[in-house]
NUTORMAR-537715 format. One record per atom (N, C-alpha, C): residue in three letters; x, z, y; chain; atom name; residue number from 1. Coordinates in steps of 0.2 Angstrom, whole numbers, padded with zeros to 4 digits. Each point is the difference from the previous one (the first is absolute). Example, Ala and Ser with C-alpha at 12.3 -4.5 7.8 and 13.67 -1.06 7.14 Angstrom:
  residu   east     up  north  chaine  atome  num
     ALA   0066   0039  -0028       A      N    1
     ALA  -0004   0000   0006       A     CA    1
     ALA   0004   0000   0006       A      C    1
     SER  -0002  -0004   0005       A      N    2
     SER   0004   0001   0006       A     CA    2
     SER  -0004   0003   0005       A      C    2
***
This chain:
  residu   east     up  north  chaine  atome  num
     UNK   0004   0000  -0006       A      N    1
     UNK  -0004   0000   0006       A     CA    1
     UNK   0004   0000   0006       A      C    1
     UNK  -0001  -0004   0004       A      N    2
     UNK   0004   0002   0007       A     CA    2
     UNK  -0005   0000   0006       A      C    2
     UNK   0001   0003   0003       A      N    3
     UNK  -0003   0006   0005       A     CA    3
     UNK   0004  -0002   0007       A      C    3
     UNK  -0003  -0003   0004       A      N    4
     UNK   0003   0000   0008       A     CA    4
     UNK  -0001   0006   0004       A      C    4
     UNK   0004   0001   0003       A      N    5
     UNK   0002   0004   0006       A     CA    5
     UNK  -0002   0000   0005       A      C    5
     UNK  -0003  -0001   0004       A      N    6
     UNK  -0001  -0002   0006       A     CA    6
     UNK   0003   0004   0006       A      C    6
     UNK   0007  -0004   0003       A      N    7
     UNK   0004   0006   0004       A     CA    7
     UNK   0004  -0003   0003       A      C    7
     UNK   0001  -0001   0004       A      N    8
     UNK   0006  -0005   0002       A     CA    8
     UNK   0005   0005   0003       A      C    8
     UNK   0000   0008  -0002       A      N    9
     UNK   0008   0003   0001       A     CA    9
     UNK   0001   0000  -0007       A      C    9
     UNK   0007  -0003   0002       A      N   10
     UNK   0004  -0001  -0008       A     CA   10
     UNK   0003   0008  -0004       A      C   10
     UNK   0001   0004   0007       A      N   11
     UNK   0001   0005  -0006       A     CA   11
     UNK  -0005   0005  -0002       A      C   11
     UNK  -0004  -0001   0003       A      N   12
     UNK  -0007   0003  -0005       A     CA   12
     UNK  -0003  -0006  -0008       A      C   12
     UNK   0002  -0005   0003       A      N   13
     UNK   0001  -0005  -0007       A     CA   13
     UNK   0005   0004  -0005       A      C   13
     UNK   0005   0000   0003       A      N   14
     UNK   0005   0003  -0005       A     CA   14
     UNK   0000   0008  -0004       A      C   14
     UNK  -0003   0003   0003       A      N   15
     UNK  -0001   0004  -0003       A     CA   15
     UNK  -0008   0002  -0003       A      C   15
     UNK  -0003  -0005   0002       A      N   16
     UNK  -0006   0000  -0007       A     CA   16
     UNK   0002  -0006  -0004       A      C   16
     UNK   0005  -0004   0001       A      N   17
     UNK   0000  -0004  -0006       A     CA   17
     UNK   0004   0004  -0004       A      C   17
     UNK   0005   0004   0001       A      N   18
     UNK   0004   0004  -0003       A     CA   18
     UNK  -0002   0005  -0002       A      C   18
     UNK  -0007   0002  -0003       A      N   19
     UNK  -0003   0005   0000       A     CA   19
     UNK  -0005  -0003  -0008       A      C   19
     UNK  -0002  -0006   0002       A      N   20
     UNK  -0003  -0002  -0004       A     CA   20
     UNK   0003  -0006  -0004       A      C   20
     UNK   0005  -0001   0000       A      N   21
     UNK   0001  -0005  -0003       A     CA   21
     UNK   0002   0002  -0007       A      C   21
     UNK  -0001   0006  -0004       A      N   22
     UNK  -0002  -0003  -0008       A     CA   22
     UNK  -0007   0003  -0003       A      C   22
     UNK  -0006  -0002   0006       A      N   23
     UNK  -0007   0000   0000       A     CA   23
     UNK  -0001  -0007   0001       A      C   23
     UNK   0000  -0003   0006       A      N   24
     UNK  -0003  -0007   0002       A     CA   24
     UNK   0005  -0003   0004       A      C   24
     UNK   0000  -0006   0000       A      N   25
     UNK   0004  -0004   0005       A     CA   25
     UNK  -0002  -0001   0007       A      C   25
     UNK   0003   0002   0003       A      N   26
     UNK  -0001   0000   0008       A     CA   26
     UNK   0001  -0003   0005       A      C   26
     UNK  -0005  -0007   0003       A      N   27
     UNK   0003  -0004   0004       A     CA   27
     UNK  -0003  -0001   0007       A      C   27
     UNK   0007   0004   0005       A      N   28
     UNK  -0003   0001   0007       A     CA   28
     UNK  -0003  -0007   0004       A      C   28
     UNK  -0005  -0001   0000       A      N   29
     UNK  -0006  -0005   0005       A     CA   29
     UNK  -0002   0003   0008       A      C   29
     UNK   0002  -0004   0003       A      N   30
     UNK   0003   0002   0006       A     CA   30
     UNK  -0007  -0005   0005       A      C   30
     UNK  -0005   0002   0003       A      N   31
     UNK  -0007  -0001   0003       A     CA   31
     UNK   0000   0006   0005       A      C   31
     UNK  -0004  -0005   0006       A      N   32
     UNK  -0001   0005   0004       A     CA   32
     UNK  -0007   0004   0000       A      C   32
     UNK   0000   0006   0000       A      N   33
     UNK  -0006   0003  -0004       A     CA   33
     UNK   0000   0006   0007       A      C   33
     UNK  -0008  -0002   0001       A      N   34
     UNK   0000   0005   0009       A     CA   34
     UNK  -0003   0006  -0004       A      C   34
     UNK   0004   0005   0004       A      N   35
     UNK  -0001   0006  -0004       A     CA   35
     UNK  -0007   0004   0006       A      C   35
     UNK  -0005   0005  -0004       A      N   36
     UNK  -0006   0000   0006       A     CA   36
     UNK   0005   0008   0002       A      C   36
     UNK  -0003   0002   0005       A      N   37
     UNK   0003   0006   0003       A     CA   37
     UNK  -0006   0008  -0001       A      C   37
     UNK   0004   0002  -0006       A      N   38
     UNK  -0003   0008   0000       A     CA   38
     UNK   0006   0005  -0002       A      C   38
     UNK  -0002   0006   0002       A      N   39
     UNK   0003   0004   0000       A     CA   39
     UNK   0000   0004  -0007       A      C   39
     UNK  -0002  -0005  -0006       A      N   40
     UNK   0000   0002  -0006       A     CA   40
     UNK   0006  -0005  -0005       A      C   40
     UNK   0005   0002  -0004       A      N   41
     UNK   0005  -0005  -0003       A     CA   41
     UNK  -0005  -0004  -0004       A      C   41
     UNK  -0005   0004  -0005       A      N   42
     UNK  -0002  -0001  -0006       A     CA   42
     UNK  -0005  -0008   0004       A      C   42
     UNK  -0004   0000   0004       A      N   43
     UNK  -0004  -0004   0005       A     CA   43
     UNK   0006  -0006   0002       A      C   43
     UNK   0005   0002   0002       A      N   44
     UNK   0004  -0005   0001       A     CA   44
     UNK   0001  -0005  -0005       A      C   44
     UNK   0001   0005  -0006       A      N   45
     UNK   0003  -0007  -0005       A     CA   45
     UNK  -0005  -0001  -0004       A      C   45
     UNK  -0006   0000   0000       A      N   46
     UNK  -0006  -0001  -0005       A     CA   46
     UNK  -0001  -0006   0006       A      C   46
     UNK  -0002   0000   0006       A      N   47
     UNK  -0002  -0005   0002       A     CA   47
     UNK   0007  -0006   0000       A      C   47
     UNK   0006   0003   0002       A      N   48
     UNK   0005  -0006  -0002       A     CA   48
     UNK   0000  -0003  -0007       A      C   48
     UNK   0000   0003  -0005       A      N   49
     UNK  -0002  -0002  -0005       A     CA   49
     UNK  -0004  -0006  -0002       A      C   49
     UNK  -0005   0002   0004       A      N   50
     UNK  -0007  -0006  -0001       A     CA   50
     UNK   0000  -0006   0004       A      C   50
     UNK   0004   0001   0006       A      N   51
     UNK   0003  -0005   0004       A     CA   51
     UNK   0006  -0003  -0005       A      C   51
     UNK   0003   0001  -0001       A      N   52
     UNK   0006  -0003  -0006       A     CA   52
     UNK  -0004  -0003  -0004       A      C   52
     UNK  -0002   0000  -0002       A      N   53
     UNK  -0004  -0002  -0008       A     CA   53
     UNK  -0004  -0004   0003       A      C   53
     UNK  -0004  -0001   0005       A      N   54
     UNK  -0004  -0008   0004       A     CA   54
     UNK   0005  -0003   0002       A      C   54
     UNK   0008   0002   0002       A      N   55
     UNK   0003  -0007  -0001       A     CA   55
     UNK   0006  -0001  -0003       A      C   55
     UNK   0001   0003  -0006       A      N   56
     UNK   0003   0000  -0006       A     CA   56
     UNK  -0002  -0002  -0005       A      C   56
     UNK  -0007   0001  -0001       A      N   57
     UNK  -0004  -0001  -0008       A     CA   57
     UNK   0004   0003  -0006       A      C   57
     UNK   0002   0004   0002       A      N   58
     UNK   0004   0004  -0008       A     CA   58
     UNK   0001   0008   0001       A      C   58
     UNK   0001   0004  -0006       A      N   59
     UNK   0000   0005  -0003       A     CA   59
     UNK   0007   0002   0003       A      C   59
     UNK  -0001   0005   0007       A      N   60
     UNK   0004   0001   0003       A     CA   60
     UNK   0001   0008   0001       A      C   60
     UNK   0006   0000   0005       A      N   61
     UNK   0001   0008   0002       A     CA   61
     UNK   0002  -0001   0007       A      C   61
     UNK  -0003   0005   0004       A      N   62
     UNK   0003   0002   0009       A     CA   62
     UNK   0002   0008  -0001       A      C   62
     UNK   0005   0001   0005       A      N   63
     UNK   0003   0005   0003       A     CA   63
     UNK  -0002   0001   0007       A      C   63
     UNK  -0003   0008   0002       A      N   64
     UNK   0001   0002   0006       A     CA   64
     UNK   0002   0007  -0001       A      C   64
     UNK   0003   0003   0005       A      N   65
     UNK   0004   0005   0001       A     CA   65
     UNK   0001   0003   0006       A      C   65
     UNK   0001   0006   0002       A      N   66
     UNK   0001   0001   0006       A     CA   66
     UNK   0005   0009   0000       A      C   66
     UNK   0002   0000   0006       A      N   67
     UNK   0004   0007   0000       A     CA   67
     UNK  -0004   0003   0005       A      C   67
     UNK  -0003   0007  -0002       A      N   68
     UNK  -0001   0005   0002       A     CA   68
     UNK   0003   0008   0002       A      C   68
     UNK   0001  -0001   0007       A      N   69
     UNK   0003   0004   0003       A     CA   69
     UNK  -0004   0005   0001       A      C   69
     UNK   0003   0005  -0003       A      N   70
     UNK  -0005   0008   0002       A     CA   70
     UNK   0000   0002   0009       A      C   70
     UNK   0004   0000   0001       A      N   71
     UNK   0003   0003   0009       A     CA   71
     UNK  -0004  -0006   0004       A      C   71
     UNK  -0003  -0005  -0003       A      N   72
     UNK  -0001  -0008   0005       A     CA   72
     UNK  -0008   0002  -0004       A      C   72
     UNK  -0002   0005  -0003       A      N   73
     UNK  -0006  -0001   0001       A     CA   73
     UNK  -0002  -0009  -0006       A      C   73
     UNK   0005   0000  -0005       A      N   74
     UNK  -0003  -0006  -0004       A     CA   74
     UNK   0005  -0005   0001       A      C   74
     UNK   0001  -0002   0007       A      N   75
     UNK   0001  -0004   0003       A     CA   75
     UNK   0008  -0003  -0002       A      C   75
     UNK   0002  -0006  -0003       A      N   76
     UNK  -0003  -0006   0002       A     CA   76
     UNK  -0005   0000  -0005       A      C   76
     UNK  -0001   0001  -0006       A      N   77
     UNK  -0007  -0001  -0005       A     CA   77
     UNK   0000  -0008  -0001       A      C   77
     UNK  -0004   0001  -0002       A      N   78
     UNK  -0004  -0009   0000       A     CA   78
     UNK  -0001  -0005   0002       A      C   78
     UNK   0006   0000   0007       A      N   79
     UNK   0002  -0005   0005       A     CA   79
     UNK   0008   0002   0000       A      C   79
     UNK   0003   0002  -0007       A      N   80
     UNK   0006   0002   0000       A     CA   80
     UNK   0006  -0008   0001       A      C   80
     UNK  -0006  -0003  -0002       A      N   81
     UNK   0006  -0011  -0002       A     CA   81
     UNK   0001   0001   0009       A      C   81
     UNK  -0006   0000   0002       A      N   82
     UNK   0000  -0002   0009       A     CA   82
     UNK   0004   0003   0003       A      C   82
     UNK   0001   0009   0000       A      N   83
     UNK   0003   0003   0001       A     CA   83
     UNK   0008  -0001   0001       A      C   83
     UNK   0002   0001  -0006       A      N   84
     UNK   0007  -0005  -0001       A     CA   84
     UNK   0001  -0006   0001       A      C   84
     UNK  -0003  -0004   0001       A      N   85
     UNK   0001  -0007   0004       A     CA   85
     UNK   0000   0001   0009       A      C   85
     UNK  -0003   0005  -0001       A      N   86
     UNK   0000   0004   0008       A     CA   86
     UNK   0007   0002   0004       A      C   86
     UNK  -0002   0007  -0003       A      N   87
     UNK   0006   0005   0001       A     CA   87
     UNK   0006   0000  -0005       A      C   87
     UNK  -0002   0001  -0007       A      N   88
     UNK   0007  -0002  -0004       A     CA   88
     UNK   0001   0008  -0001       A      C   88
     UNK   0005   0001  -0004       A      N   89
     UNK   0003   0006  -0001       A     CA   89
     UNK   0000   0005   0005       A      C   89
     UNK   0003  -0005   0005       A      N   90
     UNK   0002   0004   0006       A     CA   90
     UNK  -0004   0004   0004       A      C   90
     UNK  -0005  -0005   0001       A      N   91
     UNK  -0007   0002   0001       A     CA   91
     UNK  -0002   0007  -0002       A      C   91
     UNK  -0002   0000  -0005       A      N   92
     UNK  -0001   0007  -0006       A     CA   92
     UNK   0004   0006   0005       A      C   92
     UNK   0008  -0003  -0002       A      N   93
     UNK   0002   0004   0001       A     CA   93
     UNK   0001   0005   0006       A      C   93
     UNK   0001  -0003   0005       A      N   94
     UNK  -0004   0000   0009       A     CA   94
     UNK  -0005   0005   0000       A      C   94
     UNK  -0005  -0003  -0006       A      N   95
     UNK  -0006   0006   0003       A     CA   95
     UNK  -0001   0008  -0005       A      C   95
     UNK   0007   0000  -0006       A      N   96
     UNK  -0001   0008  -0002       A     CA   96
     UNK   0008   0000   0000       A      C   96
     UNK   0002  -0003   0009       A      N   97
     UNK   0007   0005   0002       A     CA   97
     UNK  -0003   0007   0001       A      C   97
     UNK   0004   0005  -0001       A      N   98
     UNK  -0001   0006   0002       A     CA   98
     UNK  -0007   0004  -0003       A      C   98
     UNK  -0002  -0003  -0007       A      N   99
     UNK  -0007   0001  -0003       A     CA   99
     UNK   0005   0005  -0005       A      C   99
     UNK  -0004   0004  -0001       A      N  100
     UNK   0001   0007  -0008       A     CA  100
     UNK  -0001  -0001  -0005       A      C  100
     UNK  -0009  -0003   0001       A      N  101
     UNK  -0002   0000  -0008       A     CA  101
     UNK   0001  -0010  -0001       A      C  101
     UNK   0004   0001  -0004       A      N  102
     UNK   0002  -0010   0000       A     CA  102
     UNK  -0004  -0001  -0008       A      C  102
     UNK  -0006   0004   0000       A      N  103
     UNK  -0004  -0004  -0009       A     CA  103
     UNK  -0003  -0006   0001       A      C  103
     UNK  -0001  -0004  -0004       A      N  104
     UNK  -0004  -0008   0000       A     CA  104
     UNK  -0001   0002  -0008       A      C  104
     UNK  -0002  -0007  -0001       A      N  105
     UNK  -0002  -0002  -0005       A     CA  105
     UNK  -0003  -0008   0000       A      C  105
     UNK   0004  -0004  -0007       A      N  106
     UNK   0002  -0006   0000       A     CA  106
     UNK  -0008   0001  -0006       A      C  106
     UNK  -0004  -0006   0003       A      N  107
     UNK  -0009  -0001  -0005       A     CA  107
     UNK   0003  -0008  -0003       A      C  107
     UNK  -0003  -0002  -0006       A      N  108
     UNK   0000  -0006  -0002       A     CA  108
     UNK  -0006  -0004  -0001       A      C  108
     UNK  -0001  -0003   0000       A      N  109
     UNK  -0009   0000  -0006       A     CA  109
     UNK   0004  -0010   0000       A      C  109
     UNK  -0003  -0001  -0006       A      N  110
     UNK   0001  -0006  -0006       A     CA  110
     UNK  -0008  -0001  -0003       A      C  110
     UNK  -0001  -0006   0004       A      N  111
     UNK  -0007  -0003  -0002       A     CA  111
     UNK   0001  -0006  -0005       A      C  111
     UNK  -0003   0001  -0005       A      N  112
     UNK  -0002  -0003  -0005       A     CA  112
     UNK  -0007  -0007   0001       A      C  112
     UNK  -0001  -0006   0000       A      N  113
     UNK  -0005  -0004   0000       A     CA  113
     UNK   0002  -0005  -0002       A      C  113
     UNK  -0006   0000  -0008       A      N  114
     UNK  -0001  -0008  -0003       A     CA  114
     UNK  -0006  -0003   0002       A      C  114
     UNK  -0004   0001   0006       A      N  115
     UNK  -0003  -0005  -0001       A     CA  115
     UNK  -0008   0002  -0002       A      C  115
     UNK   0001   0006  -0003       A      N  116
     UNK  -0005   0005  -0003       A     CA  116
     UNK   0000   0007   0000       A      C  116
     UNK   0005   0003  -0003       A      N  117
     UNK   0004   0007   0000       A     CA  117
     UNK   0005   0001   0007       A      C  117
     UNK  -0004   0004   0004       A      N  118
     UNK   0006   0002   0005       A     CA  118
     UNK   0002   0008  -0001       A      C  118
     UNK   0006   0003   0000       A      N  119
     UNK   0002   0006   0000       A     CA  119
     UNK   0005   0002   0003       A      C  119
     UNK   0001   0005   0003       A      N  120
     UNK   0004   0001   0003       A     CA  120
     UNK   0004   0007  -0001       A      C  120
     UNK   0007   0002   0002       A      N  121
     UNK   0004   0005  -0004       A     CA  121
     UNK   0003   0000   0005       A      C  121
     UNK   0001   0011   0001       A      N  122
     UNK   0005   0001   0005       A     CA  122
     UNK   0004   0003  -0002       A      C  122
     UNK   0006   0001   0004       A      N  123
     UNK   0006   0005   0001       A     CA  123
     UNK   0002   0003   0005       A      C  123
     UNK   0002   0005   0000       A      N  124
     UNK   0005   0002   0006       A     CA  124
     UNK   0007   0006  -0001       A      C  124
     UNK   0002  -0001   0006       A      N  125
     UNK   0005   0002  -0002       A     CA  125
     UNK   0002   0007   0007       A      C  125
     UNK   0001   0005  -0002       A      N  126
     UNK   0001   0005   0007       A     CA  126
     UNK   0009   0000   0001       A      C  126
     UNK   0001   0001   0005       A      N  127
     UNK   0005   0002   0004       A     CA  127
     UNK   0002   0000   0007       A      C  127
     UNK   0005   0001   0001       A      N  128
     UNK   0000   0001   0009       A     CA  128
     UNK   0005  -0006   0004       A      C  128
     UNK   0000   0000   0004       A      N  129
     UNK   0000  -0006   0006       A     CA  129
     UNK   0011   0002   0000       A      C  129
     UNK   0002  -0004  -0002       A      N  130
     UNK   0008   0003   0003       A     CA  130
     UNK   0002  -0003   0008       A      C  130
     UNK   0004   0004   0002       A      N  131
     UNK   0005   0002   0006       A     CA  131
     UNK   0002  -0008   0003       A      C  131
     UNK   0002  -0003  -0005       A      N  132
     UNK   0002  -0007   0001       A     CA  132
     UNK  -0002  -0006  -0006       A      C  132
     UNK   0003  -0006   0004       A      N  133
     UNK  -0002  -0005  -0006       A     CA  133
     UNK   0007   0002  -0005       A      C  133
     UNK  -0001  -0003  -0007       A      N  134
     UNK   0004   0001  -0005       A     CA  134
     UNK  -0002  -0005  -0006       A      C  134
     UNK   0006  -0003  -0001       A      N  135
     UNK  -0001  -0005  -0007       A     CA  135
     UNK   0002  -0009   0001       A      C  135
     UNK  -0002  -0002  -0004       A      N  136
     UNK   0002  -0008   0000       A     CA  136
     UNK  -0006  -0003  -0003       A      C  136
     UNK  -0004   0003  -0005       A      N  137
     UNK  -0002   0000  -0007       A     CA  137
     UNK  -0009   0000   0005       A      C  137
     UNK  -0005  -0003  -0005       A      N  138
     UNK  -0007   0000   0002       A     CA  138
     UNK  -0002  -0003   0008       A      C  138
     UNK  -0005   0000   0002       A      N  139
     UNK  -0003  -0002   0006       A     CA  139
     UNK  -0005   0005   0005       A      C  139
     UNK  -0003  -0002   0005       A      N  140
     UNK  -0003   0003   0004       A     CA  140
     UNK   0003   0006   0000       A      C  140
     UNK  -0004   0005  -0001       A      N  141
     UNK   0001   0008   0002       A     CA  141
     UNK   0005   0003  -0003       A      C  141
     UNK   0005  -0003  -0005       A      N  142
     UNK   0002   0001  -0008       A     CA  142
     UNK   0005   0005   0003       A      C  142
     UNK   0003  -0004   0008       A      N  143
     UNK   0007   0005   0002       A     CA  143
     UNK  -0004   0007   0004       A      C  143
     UNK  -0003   0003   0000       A      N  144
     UNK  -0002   0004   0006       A     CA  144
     UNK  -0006   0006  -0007       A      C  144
     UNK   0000  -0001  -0007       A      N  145
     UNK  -0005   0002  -0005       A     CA  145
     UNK   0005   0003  -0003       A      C  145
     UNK   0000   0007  -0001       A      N  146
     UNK   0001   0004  -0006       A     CA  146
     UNK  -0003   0003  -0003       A      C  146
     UNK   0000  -0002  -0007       A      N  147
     UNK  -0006   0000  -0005       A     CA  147
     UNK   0000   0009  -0004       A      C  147
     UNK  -0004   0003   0002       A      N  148
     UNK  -0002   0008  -0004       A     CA  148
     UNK   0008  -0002  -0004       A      C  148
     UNK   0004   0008  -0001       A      N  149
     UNK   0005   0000  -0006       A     CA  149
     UNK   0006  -0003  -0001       A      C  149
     UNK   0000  -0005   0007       A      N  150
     UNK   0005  -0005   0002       A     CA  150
     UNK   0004   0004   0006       A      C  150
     UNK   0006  -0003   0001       A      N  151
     UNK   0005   0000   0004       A     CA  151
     UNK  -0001  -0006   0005       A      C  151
     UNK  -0002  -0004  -0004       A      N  152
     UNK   0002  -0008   0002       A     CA  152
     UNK  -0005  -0002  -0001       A      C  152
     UNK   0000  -0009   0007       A      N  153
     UNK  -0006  -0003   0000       A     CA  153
     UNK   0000  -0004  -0003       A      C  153
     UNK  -0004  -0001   0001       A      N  154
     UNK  -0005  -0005  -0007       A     CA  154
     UNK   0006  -0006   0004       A      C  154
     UNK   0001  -0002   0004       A      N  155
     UNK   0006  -0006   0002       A     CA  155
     UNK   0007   0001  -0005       A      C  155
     UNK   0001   0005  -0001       A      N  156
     UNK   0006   0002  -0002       A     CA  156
     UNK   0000   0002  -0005       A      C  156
     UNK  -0006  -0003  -0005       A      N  157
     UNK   0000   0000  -0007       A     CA  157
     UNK  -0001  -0009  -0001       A      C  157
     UNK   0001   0000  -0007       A      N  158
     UNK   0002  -0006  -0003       A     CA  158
     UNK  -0008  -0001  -0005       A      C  158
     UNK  -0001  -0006  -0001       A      N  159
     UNK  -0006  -0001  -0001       A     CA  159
     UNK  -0004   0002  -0004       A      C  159
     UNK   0005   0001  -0009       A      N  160
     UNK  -0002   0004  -0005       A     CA  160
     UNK  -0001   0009   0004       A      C  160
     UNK   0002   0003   0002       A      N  161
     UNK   0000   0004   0005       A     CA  161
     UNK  -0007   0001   0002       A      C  161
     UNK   0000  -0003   0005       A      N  162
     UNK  -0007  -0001   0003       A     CA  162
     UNK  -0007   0000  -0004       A      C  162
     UNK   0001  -0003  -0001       A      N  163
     UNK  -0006  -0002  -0006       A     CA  163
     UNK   0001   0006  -0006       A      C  163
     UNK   0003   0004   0001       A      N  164
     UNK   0001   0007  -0007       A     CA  164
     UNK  -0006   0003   0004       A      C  164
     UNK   0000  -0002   0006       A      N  165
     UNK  -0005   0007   0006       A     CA  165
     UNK  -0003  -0001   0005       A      C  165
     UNK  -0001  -0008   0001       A      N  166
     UNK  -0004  -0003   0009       A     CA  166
     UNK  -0008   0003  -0004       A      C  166
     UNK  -0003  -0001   0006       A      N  167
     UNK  -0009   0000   0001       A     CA  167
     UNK   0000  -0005  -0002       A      C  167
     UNK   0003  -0005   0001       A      N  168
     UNK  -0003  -0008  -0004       A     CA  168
     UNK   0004  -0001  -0007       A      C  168
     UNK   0003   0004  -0003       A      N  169
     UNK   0003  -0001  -0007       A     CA  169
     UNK  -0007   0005  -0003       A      C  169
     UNK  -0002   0006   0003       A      N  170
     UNK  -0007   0004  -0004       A     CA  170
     UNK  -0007  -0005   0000       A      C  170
     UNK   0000  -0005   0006       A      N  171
     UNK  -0007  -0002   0000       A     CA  171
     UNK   0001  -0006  -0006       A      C  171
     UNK   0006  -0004   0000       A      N  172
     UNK   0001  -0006  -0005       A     CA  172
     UNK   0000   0005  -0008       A      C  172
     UNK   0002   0005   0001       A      N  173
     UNK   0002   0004  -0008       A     CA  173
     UNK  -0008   0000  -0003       A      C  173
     UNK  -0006   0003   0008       A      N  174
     UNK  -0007  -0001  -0004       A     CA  174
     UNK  -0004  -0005  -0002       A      C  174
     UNK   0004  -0005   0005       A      N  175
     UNK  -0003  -0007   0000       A     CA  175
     UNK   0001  -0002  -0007       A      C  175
     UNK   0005   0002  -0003       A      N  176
     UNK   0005  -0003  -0007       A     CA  176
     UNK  -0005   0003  -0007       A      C  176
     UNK  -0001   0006   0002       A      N  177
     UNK  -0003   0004  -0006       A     CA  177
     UNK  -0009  -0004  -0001       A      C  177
     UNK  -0003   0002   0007       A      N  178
     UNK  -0005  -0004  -0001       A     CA  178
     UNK  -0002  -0008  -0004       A      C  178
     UNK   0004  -0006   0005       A      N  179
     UNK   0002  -0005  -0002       A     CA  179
     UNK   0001   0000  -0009       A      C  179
     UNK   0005   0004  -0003       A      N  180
     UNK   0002  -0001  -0007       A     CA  180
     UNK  -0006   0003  -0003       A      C  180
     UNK  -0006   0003   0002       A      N  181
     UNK  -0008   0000  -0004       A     CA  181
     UNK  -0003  -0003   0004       A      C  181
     UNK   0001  -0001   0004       A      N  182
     UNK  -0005  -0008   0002       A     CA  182
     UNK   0000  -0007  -0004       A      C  182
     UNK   0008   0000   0000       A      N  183
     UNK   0002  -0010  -0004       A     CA  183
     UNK  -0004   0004  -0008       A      C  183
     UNK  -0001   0007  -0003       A      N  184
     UNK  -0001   0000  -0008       A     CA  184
     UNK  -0007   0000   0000       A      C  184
     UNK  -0003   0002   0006       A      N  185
     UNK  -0009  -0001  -0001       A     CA  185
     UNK   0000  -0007   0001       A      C  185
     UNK   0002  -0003   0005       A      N  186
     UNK  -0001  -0008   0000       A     CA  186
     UNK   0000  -0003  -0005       A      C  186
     UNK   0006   0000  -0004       A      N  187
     UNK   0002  -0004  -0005       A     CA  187
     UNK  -0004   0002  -0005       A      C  187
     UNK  -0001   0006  -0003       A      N  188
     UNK  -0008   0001  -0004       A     CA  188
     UNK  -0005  -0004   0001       A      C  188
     UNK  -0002   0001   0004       A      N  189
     UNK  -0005  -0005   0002       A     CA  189
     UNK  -0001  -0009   0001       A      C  189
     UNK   0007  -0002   0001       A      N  190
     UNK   0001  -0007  -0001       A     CA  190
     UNK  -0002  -0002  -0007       A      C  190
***
C-alpha cells in the first residue's frame, strides 16, 4: 500500500517516512491545501485532510502541529507555521527574554483520509523553551525546544533520536497501531 503525505516540509516527510517505513510506503505529494483557521489542531487537520483527498483522490495522511507556550498563554499554538515564517526563533526568543517559567509544549495530530474513514491521532510532547537557539539537526522550533528529560533540543538530536520522543513520532506510533487493524478488518472483508 502506499500512502501519500501531504506536506511540502521535507523534514516532517522525513521523519514520518522514517517512522513508517516498515508499515507502508510513503510518498510525500506536495498540493496546495488551504488550511481553515481554528484554534483547535484536531479541526485543523480533519478539515485539511478532506481538502487533500478532493485533490489527491487517494488514501492519504496530513500533519499539523504547533508549540505551545505556557508563559505566552498558548501562544504561537495553531498559527505556530506563520509564526516562524514571522518572527523565527528569534522572535520566540525576544518575547520570553527575562521569562521564569519557559514550559511549552510541542501538539502533533496526524489525520488519516481514504475517501471514507477519516481519523485522526495525537501527540505531544512537554518541555521548556531554551536560553538560546541550539543544533543543526530538525526544523522550525527544533533549536529553541527541550524536550521533558532532555538536555538538548530536539535540533541537536539526530533523527533516529527524535523520533525515539517527538509529539509527532507518538501521534504516527497511533496512527501505525490503528492502521495495522484497520488493513486486517479490510482485508477480511475483501
Amino acid at each position: 500500500m502506499k500512502l501519500c503525505f501531504v506536506t511540502k516540509n521535507l523534514g516532517k516527510f522525513k521523519e514520518v517516512q522514517d517512522l513508517l517505513k516498515s508499515y507502508v510506503e510513503v510518498v510525500q505529494t506536495k498540493v496546495k491545501v488551504i488550511e481553515i483557521r481554528s484554534g483547535n489542531l484536531k479541526e485543523v487537520a480533519r478539515a485539511k485532510a478532506k481538502e487533500a483527498y478532493r485533490l489527491v483522490g487517494k488514501p492519504l495522511i496530513v500533519e499539523d502541529s504547533g508549540l505551545f507556550i505556557h508563559a505566552l498563554n498558548g501562544f504561537p499554538g495553531v498559527v505556530s507555521s506563520e509564526v516562524f515564517k514571522g518572527i523565527g526563533n528569534e522572535g520566540i526568543l525576544k518575547l520570553m527574554k527575562g521569562v521564569k517559567d519557559r514550559r511549552a509544549e510541542f501538539r502533533s495530530t496526524i489525520a488519516y483520509y481514504d475517501g471514507k474513514k477519516l481519523r485522526v491521532f495525537l501527540g505531544s510532547k512537554h518541555g521548556v523553551i531554551a536560553n538560546q537557539k541550539k543544533g543543526k539537526f530538525g526544523f522550525g522550533f527544533d533549536p529553541i525546544f527541550i524536550p521533558q528529560g532532555e538536555e538538548r533540543t530536539f535540533a541537536q538530536m539526530k533523527l533516529k533520536e527524535k523520533n525515539a520522543i517527538s509529539h509527532r513520532a507518538q501521534a504516527v506510533k497511533k496512527f501505525i497501531r490503528w492502521l495495522q487493524g484497520y488493513k486486517l478488518r479490510t482485508s477480511k472483508i475483501s
